[in-house]
N, C-alpha and C positions, 0 to 999 in steps of 0.2 A: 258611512260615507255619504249616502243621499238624503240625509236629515239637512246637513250643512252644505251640499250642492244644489238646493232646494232652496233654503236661502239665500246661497252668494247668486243665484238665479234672479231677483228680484233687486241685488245691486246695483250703483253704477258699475264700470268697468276696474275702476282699481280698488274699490271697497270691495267688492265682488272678489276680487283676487285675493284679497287680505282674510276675507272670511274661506275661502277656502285653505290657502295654505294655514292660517292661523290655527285650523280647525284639522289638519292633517298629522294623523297619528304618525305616518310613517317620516314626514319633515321633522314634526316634536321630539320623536326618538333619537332622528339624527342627530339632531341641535344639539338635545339633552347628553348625546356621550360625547359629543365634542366640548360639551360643559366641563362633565364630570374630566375628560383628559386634559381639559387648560384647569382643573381646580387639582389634579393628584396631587399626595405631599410632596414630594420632589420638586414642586413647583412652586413657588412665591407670587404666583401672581394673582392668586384669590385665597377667601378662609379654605384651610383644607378640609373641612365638611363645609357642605350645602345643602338645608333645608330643602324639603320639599316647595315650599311657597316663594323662596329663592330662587329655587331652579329654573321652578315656572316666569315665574319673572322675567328673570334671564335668557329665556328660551324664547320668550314671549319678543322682547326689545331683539334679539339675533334675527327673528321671520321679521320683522317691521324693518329692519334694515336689510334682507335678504328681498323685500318685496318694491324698498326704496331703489334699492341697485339695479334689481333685474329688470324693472319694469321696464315694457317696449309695448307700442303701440304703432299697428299694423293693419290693415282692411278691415277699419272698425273694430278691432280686436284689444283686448289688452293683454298682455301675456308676461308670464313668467315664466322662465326655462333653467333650474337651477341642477347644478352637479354634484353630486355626492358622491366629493371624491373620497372619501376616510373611509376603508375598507380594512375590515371585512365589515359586511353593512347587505342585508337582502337585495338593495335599489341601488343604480347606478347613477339617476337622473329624477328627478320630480318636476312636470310641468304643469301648470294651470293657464287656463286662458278663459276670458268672460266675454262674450259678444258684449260691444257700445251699444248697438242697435236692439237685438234684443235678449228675451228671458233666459239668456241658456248657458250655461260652466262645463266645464271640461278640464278632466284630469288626468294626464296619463304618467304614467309609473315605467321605466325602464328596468327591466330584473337585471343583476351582478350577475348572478352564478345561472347553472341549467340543471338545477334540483328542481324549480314548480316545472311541472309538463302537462300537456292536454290533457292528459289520462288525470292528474289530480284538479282541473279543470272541470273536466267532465262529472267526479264524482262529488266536484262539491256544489256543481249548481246544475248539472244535468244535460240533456243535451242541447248544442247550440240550434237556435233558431233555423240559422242560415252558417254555412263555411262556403270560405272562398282561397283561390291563391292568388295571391300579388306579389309581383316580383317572385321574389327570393324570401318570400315565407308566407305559412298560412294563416287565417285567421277565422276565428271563430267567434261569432256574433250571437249577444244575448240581447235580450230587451226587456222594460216593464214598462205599462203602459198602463196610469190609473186616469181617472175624472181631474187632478189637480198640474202632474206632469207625464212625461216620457222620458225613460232612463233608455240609454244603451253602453253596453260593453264591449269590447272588441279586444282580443287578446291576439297577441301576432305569437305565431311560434314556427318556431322551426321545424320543416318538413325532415329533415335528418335525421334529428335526436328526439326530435317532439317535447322540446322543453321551450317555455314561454318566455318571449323574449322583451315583452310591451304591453302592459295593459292602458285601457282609454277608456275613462267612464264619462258618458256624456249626461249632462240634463236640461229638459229643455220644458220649459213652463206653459200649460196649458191656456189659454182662454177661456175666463169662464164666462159658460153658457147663459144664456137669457133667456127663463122660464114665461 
């Protein structure tokens, strides 16, 4: 995910957007089975197989019109806030937003179900920097910080059940230094 939030970081604001949802596995998968259920045989309204180079195609032209529709622009922001309604599906919501002004993308992911929890949070990137409580849920803050950017993550979850309800990956593009 910060390979391609690392670029869409040196964007403008809605190229910037495009290269992130473009580039988002968890958008592509959705597209992709909304593909494959407008192509099943029962259906007449495409071939009933689809190429892999097809599909991509196709998945490709749905984000470019998913990015044409949604786009809003806001405090210098450009944003996309899209819903994933077709479920059963891990995500409920995918948003991106790219600063006009400057280097930095943001992507956060809203979870469907309350199978991920802190605890597989914890074990798959260790423990958070910083935790805090807002409102009506907690969050747990990661970070990576090299010579080129600064990532941060931010997972909300529920103090209840302790299942995550929102992830937010930020990137924000460094300055580089003059030796």
């Amino acid at each position: 995910m910060l390979p391609y939030l690392f670029d869409a970081a040196a964007l403008p604001g809605e190229q910037g957007i495009q290269a992130i949802l473009e580039n988002s596995k968890v958008l592509r998968a959705y597209v992709a089975n909304e593909v494959r259920t407008e192509c099943s045989p029962h259906k007449n309204s495409c071939a009933p197989t689809v190429d892999r180079s097809t599909l991509d195609k196709e998945v490709s032209k749905r984000i470019d019109e998913i990015v044409q529709e949604g786009m809003v622009h806001r405090h210098k922001l450009a944003i996309v806030d899209y819903k994933l309604t077709r479920q059963p599906f891990p995500f409920s919501e995918i948003a991106a937003v790219k600063s006009e002004k400057n280097p930095e993308t943001y992507l956060t992911l809203s979870l469907a179900g309350r199978s991920y929890t802190a605890a597989d949070v914890q074990a798959k990137y260790g423990v958070p920097y910083d935790t805090d409580v807002v409102q009506w849920y907690s969050v747990f803050k990661y970070r990576l910080d090299n010579p080129h950017y600064a990532s941060r993550a931010v997972f909300e979850i529920d103090p209840v059940d302790g299942a995550v309800i929102k992830v937010a990956v930020s990137l924000k593009l460094k300055k580089p230094k003059n030796h």
